[in-house]
C-alpha positions in Angstrom: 9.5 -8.0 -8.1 11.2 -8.8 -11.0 13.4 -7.4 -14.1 13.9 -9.3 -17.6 16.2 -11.5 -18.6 20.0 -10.6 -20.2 23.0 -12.2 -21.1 23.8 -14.5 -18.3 27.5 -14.1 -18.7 27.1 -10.7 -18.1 25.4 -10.8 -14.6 28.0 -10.8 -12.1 30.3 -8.3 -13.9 27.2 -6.0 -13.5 26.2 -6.4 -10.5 30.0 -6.0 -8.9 30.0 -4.1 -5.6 31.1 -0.5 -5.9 33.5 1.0 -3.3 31.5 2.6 -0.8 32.8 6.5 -0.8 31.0 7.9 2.0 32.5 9.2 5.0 31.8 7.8 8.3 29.2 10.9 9.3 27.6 10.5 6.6 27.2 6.6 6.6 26.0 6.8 10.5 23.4 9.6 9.9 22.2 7.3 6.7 21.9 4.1 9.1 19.8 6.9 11.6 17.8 8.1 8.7 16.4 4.4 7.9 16.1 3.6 11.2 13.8 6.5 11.6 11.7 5.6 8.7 11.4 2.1 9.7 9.9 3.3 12.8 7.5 5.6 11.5 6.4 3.2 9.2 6.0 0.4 11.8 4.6 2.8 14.5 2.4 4.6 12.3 0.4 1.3 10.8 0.7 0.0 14.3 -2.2 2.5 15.9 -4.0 2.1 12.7 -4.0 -1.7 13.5 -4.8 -1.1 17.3 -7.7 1.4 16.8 -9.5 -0.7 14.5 -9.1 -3.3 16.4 -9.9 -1.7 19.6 -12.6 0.9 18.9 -16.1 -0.5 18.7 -17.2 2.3 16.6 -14.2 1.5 14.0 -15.7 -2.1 13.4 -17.2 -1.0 9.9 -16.8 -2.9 6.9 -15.1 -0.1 4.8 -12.4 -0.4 7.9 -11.6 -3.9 8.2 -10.3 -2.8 4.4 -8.4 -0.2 5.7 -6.8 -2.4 8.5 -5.8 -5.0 5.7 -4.1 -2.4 4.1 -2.3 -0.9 7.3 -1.5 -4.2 8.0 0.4 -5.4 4.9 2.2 -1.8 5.3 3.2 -2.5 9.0 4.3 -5.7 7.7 6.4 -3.7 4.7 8.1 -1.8 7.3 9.1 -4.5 9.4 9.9 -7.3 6.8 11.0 -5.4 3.8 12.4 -1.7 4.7 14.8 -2.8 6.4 16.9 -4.8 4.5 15.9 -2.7 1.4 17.4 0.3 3.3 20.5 -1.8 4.0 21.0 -2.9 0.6 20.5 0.6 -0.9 22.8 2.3 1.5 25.8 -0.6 1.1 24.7 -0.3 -2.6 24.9 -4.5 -2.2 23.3 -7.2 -1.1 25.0 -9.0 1.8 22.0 -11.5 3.1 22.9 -14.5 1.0 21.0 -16.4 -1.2 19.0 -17.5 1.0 17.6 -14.4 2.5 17.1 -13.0 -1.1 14.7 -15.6 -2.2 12.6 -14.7 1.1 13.1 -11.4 0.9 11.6 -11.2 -3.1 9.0 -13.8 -2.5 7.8 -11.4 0.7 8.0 -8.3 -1.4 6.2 -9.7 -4.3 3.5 -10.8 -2.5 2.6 -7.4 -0.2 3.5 -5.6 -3.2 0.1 -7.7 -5.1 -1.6 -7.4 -1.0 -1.3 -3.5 -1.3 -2.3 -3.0 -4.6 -5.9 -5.1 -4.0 -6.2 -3.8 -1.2 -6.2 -0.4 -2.6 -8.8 -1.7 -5.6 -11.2 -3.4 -3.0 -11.0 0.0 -1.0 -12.3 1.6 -4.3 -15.2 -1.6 -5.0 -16.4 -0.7 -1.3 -16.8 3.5 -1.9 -18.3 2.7 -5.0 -20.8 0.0 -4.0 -22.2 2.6 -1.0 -22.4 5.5 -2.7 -24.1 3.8 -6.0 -26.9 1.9 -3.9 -26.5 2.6 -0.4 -29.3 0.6 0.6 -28.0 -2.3 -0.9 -25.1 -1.8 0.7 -26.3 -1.8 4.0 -28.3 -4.8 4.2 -25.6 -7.2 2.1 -21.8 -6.1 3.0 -21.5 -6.9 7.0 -18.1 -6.6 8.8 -17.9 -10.5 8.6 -19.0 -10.4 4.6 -15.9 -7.7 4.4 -13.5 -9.9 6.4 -14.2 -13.1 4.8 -13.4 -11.0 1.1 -10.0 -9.4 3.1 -9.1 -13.2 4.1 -10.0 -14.2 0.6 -7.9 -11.6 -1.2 -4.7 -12.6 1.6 -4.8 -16.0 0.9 -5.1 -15.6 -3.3 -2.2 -13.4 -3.1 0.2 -15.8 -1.3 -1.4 -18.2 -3.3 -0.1 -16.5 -6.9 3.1 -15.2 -6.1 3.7 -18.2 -4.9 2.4 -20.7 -8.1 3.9 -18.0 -10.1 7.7 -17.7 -9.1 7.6 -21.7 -8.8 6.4 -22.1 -12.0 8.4 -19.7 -13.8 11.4 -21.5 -12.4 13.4 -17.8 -11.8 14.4 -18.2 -8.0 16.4 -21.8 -9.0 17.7 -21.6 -12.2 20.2 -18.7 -11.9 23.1 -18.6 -10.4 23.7 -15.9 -7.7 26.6 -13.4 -8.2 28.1 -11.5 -5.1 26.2 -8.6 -4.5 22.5 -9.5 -6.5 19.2 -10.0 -5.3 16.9 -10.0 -8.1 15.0 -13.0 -10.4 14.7 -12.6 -13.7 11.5 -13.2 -16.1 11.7 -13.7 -19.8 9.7 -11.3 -21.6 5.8 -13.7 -21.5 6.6 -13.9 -17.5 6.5 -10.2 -17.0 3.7 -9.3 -19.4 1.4 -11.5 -17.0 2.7 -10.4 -13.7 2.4 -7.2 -15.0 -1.2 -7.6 -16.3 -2.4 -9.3 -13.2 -0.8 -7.1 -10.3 -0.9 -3.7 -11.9 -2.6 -3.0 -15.2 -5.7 -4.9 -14.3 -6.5 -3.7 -10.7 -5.4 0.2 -11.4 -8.1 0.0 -14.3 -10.4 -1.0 -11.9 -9.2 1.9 -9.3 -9.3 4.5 -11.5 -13.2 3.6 -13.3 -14.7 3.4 -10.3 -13.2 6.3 -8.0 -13.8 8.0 -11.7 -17.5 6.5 -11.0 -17.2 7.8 -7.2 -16.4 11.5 -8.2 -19.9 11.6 -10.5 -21.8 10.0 -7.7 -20.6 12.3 -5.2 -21.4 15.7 -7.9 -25.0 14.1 -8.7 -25.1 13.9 -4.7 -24.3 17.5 -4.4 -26.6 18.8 -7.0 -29.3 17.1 -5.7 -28.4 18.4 -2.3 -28.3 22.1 -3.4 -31.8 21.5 -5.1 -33.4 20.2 -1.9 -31.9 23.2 -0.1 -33.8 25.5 -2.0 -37.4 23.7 -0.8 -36.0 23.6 2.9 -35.9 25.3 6.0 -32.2 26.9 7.5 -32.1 24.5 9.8 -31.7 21.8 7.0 -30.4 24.0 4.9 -27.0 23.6 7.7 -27.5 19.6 8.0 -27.3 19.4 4.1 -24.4 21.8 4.2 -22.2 20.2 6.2 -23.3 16.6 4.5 -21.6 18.6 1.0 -18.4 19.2 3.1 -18.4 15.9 4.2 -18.5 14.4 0.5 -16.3 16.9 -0.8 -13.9 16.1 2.3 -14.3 12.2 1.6 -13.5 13.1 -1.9 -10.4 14.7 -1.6 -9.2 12.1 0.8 -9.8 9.3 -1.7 -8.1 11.3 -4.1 -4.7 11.6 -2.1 -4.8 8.2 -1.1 -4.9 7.3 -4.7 -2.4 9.7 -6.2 -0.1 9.2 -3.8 0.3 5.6 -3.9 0.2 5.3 -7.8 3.1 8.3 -7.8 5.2 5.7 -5.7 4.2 2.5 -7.5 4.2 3.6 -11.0 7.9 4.5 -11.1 8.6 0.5 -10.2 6.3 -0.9 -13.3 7.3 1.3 -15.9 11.2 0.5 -15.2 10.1 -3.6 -14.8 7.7 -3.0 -18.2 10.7 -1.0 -20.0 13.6 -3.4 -18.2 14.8 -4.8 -21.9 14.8 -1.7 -23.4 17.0 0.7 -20.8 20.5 0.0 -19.1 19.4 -2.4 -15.6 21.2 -0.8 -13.1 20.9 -1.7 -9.4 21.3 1.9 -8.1 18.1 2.7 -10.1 16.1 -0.5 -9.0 17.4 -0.2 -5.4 15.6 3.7 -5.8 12.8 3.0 -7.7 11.6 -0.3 -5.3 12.6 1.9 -2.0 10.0 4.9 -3.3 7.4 2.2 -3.7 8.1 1.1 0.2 7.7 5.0 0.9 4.1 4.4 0.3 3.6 2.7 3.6 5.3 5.4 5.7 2.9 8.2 3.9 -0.6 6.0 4.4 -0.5 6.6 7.7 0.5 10.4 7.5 -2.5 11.1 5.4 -4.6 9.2 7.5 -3.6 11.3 11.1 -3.7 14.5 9.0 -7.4 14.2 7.4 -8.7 11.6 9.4 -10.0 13.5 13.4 -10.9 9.6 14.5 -7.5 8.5 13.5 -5.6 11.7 15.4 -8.5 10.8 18.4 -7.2 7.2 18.4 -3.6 8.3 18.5 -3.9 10.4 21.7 -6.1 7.4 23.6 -3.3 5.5 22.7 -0.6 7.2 23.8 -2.3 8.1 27.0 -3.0 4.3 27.6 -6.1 5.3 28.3 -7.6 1.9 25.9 -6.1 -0.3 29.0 -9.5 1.3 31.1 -12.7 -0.6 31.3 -14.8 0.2 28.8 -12.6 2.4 26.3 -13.6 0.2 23.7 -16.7 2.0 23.7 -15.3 5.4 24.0 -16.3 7.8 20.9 -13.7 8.6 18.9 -16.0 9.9 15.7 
C-alpha cells in the first residue's frame, strides 16, 4: 500500500478530519452494513478453508492453491475490513500510529499473497492442460504445498525487507487522521513492478495460453466424435461442457479480481500526477478488499462441490465418522 511522496508541510492540513454529516440512521445502518460484509467475507472463506481441509476428495493439488487463496481472503476480512470499513465510514483514522504501521504492513503483504496466489493458480491450469501427463506424475499435493509455503513465506519476507529498507513507516511524522507511508517515485516503480505488473503478465499469457489449449482440446474432441459411437459421442460431449464450464470460471475469477485491483495501482502509479485525496484512496483500497467477499460467491455459485460442502457443513454432518470420505464431486 503506498502513495508518493508531497510536500511534507502540507500533510496534516490535508489530511484534517472532516465533520462527519451523517445522521444517526444512517451512521448505524453503515456500522450494520460493514458488519455484514465482514461476515460474509469471513464466513464465506471459512467453509472454503474447512472443506478443503476436511474433504478427502478436495486434497488435489490445484486446491491446496485455492485454499491459500481463501485463506489470505479470510484473513483480509478479519484483519483488514474491518478497520478499513471504520476508517472509511469516520472518514479518519482513529487507531494511532501504532495500529497503522500494522495495519499497512498486513495489507501490503496479503495484497502481494493474493495476487501470487492468483498467478500460481494460472501456472497450475496451464501446466495440466499443456502436458497432462507430466503433470500427474511431478506436481503432488505435498510438491503444491511446499510451493504455497514457499510463496507465504517470500511474501512476508519482501514487504517486509521492502518497507524497512525504504525507511517510509519511521521517517514521517504522523498527522491526526493519516494512515498512509509514502514512497518517492524509484520505491513505487519497483513495488509496482514486482506485485502487479509482473505477476498480471504472467496471469493473463498463460490463461491466454489456457483458452487455445482448451479450443485445440475441443476441436480435437469434435473430430473424434465423428469416428465414434453415441455412446462416446455423450462422454466427449459432456467432457466439451466441462472445459467450456472450467473456462468461463477461470475467466470470472480473473476479471473480477483485476476489475477490483486495478483501480488501487493505477491511482498509486498516477499518485504524483492527480490531487491525493483520502476519500478516494479510502474507496479505491475498500473495492480491492471487496475481492475477498466475491471469491467465495463465485465459487458457491459455479462450483456444485463447493455448494455440496456448504450444506455438509451447516448440517454438521462432517462431525460423523467417516464424512471425510463422503463424495461431494
Amino acid at each position: 500500500m503506498n502513495l508518493t511522496e508531497f510536500n511534507q508541510s502540507d500533510r496534516c492540513e490535508h489530511f484534517s478530519c472532516p465533520e462527519r454529516s451523517v445522521s444517526p440512521a444512517v451512521y448505524i445502518l453503515l456500522y450494520l452494513c460493514s458488519a455484514a460484509v465482514v461476515l460474509l467475507t469471513v464466513c464465506g472463506n471459512l467453509l472454503i478453508i474447512i472443506s478443503v481441509f476436511h474433504f478427502k476428495q478436495l486434497h488435489t493439488p490445484t486446491n491446496m492453491l485455492v485454499l491459500s487463496l481463501a485463506v489470505s481472503d479470510f484473513l483480509v476480512g478479519a484483519l483488514v475490513m474491518p478497520s478499513m470499513l471504520i476508517w472509511t465510514i469516520e472518514s479518519c483514522w482513529i487507531f494511532g500510529r501504532g495500529f497503522c504501521t500494522s495495519f499497512l504492513l498486513i495489507g501490503g503483504f496479503l495484497t502481494s499473497l493474493s495476487i501470487y496466489n492468483i498467478a500460481l493458480i494460472s501456472v497450475d491450469r496451464y501446466l495440466a492442460l499443456s502436458n497432462p501427463f507430466l503433470y500427474t506424475h511431478t506436481i503432488s499435493k505435498w510438491t503444491m504445498c511446499i510451493v504455497v509455503f514457499s510463496n507465504w513465506c517470500v511474501c512476508l519476507v519482501y514487504n517486509i525487507a521492502f518497507c524497512y529498507l525504504n525507511g517510509t513507516l519511521m521517517s514521517y511524522v504522523m498527522c491526526p487522521g493519516e494512515c498512509f507511508y509514502f514512497l518517492k517515485d524509484i520505491s513505487s516503480v519497483i513495488d509496482l513492478v514486482v506485485t502487479f505488473l509482473f505477476p498480471l503478465s504472467v496471469i493473463i499469457i498463460l490463461y491466454a495460453r489456457v483458452f487455445v489449449i482448451a479450443k485445440k482440446h475441443a476441436t480435437a474432441i469434435r473430430e473424434l466424435n465423428n469416428h465414434t459411437q453415441p455412446k462416446t459421442q455423450k462422454i466427449t460431449s459432456h467432457s466439451m461442457k466441462s472445459e467450456r464450464k472450467a473456462a468461463k470460471v477461470l475467466g470470472i475469477l480473473v476479471s473480477v479480481f483485476l476489475m477490483c485491483l486495478l483501480p488501487y495501482f493505477i491511482y498509486s502509479l498516477l499518485g504524483d500526477i492527480i490531487e491525493l485525496q483520502t476519500e478516494t484512496f479510502q474507496k479505491v483500497l475498500l473495492v480491492f478488499c471487496l475481492n475477498s467477499t466475491i471469491n467465495p460467491v463465485i465459487y458457491a455459485l459455479f462450483y456444485p462441490w463447493f455448494r455440496r460442502c456448504i450444506i455438509l457443513i451447516l448440517t454438521l454432518r462432517i462431525f460423523q465418522t467417516d464424512s471425510a470420505l463422503i463424495n461431494v464431486l
